[in-house]
C-alpha positions in Angstrom: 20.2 19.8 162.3 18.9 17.1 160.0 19.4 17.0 156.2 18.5 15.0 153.6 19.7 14.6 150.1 17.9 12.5 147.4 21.2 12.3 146.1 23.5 10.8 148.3 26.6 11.6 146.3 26.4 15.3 146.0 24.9 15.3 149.7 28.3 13.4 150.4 30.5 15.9 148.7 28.8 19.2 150.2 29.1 17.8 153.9 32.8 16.8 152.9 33.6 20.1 151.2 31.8 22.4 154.2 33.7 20.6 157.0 37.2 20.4 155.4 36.8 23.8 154.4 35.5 24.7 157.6 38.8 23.3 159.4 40.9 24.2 156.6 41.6 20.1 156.8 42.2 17.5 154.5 40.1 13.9 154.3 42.0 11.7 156.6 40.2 8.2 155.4 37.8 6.6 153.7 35.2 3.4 154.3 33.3 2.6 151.8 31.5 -0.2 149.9 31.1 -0.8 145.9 28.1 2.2 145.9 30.7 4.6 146.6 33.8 4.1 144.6 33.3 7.3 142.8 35.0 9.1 145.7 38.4 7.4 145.0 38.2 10.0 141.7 36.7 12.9 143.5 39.2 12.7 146.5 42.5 12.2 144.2 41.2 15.2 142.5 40.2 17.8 145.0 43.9 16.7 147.1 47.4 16.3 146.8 48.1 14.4 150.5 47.3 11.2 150.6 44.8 9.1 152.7 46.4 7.4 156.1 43.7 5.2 155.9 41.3 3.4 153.5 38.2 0.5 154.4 36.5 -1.4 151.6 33.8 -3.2 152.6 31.7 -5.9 150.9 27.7 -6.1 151.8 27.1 -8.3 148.9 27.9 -12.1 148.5 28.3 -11.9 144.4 31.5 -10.9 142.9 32.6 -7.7 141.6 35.8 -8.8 140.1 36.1 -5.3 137.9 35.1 -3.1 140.8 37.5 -4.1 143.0 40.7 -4.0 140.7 39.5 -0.4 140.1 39.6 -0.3 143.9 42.9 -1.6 144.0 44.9 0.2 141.5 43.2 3.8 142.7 43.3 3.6 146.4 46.0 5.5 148.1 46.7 5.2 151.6 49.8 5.6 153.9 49.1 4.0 156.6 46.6 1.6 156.6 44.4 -0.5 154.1 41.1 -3.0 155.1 40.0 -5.0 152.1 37.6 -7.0 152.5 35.5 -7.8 149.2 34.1 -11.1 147.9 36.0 -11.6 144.6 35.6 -14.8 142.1 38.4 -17.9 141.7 40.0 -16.7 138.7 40.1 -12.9 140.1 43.8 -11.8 139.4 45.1 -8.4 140.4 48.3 -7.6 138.9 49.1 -3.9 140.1 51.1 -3.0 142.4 50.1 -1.3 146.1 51.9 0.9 148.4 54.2 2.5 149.9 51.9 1.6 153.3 52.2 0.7 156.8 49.9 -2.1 157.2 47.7 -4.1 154.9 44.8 -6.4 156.6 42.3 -8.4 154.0 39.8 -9.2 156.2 37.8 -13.1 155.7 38.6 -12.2 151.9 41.7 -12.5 150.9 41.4 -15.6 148.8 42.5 -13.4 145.9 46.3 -12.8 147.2 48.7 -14.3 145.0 52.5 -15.1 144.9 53.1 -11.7 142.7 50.8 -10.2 144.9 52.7 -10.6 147.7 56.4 -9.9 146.0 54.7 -6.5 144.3 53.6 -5.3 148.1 54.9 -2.4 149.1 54.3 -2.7 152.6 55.1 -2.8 156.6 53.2 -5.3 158.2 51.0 -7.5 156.1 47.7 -9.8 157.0 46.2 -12.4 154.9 43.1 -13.8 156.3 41.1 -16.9 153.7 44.8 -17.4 151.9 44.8 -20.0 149.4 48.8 -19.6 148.8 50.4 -22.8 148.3 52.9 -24.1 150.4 56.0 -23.8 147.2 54.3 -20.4 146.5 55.3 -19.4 150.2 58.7 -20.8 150.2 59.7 -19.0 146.9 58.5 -15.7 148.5 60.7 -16.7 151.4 63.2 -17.1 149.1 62.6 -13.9 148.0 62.6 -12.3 150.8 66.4 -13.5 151.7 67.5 -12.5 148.7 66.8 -9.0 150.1 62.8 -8.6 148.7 60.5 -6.6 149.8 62.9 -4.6 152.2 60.2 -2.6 154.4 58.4 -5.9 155.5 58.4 -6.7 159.0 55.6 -8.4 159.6 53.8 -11.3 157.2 50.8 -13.2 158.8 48.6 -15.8 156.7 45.5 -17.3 157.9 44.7 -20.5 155.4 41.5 -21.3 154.6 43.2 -25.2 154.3 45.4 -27.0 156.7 49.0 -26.4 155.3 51.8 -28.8 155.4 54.9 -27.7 156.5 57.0 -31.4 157.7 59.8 -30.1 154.8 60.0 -26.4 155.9 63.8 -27.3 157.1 65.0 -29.0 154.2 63.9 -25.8 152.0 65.5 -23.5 154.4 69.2 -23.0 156.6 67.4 -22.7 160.3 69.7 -20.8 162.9 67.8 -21.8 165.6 64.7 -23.8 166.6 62.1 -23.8 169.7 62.6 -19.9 169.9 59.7 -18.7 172.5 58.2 -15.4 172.9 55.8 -12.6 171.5 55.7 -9.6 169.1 54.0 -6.7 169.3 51.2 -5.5 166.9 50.0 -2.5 165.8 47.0 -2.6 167.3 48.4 -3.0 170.7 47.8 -6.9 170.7 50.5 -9.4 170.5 51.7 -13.0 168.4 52.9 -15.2 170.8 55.3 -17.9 169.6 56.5 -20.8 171.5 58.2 -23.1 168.6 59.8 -20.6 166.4 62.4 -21.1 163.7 65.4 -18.3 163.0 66.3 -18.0 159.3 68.5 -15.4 158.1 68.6 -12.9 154.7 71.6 -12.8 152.5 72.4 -9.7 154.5 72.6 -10.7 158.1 69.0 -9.4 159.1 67.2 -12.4 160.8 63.3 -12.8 161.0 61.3 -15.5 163.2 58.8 -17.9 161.8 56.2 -19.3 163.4 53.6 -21.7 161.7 50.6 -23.9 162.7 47.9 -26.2 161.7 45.9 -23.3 160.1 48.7 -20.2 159.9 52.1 -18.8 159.0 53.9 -15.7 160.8 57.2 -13.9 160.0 58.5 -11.4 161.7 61.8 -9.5 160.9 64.3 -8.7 163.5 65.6 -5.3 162.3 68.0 -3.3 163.8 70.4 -4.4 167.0 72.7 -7.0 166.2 73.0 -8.9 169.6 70.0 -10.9 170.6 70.4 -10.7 173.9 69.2 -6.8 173.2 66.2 -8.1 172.4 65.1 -9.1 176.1 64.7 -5.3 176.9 61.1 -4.2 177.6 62.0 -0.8 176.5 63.7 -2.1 173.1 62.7 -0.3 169.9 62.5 -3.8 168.4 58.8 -5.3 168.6 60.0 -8.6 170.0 59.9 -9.3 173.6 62.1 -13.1 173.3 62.0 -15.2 176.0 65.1 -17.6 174.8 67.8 -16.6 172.4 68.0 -16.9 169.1 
């Protein structure tokens, strides 16, 4: 069966209503671009549950600094969130997103402040096109030690510059050095490490950096005390560790 709809908005919302209805289902996620931002309202209107998982998508190369805070501050997703949207240099979002699993920005994500990343409430974050500076990283590693943004495990930046890190162990008390092995993503892939550095939060909980010519890793060692533990294949941690840290 074929239909067509001159209007593509209520032909959106009767296919959505019949097959929700149908299965006596909520909408699960969303992918849109800019032409379709109006079902942000609809969808926080006609349910309580939240999305687990919301796409923005950008088709356009000119900016739409407005559209996308609007995107920002009424999206609401559980699990995961894609944002990938071409935004101007003096684009500022200063909301707040989360609770959420996993946050990815896609070749965009020249817009991701220091606040930014302080005000996130979430899991495991990606950050590809960052333009944070290296103080602006250490402060939110400072941050972070001082027991900041609690649910983080994961913090990956891709820079669209080279950063300089030659100082990153005068800023910071390194347990250990030269730690080798690989974490496990989300996605089933995994961030191999073979010079990684140990620091440690005011409360005990450690976390491995990693950092290159063109990126920056964290990854925080919750749970088991011992390191050895960490060896196991079967561990709950995501680390597999090839050397002790």
């Amino acid at each position: 069966m074929y239909l067509y709809f001159e209007d593509r908005e209520m032909g959106s919302k009767m296919n959505v209503d019949y097959v929700t209805d149908l299965f006596n289902l909520d909408i699960y996620g969303l992918e849109i671009d800019r032409n379709a931002i109006w079902a942000l309202d609809w969808i926080n209107e006609r349910q309580e549950k939240m999305l687990a998982r919301f796409d923005f998508l950008s088709f356009c190369d000119h900016n739409r600094d407005e559209e996308f805070d609007y995107v920002l501050r009424n999206a609401r997703a559980s699990d995961y969130y894609f944002l990938e949207e071409n935004v101007s240099d003096n684009f500022r979002f200063d909301g707040k997103l989360g609770p959420a699993n996993h946050l990815l920005t896609g070749f965009c994500g020249n817009w991701v402040t220091l606040d930014n990343l302080t005000n996130f409430d979430v899991v495991s974050i990606v950050v590809r096109q960052c333009r944070l500076s290296i103080p602006d990283l250490y402060s939110f590693i400072r941050h972070w030690r001082s027991g900041g943004s609690p649910r983080l495990t994961f913090l990956r930046l891709e820079f669209e510059n080279q950063p300089n890190f030659e100082n990153f162990e005068d800023e910071f008390e390194v347990v250990e050095r030269d730690i080798v092995g690989e974490y496990r993503l989300c996605d089933g892939d995994n961030w191999d490490f073979e010079n990684g550095y140990s620091i440690q939060r005011n409360d005990g909980v450690k976390a491995v950096i990693d950092f290159g010519v063109e990126h920056f890793a964290m990854m925080v060692c919750l749970g088991e005390n011992d390191r050895n533990n960490y060896l196991k294949e079967n561990s709950d941690q995501q680390f597999l560790l090839y050397q002790n840290v």
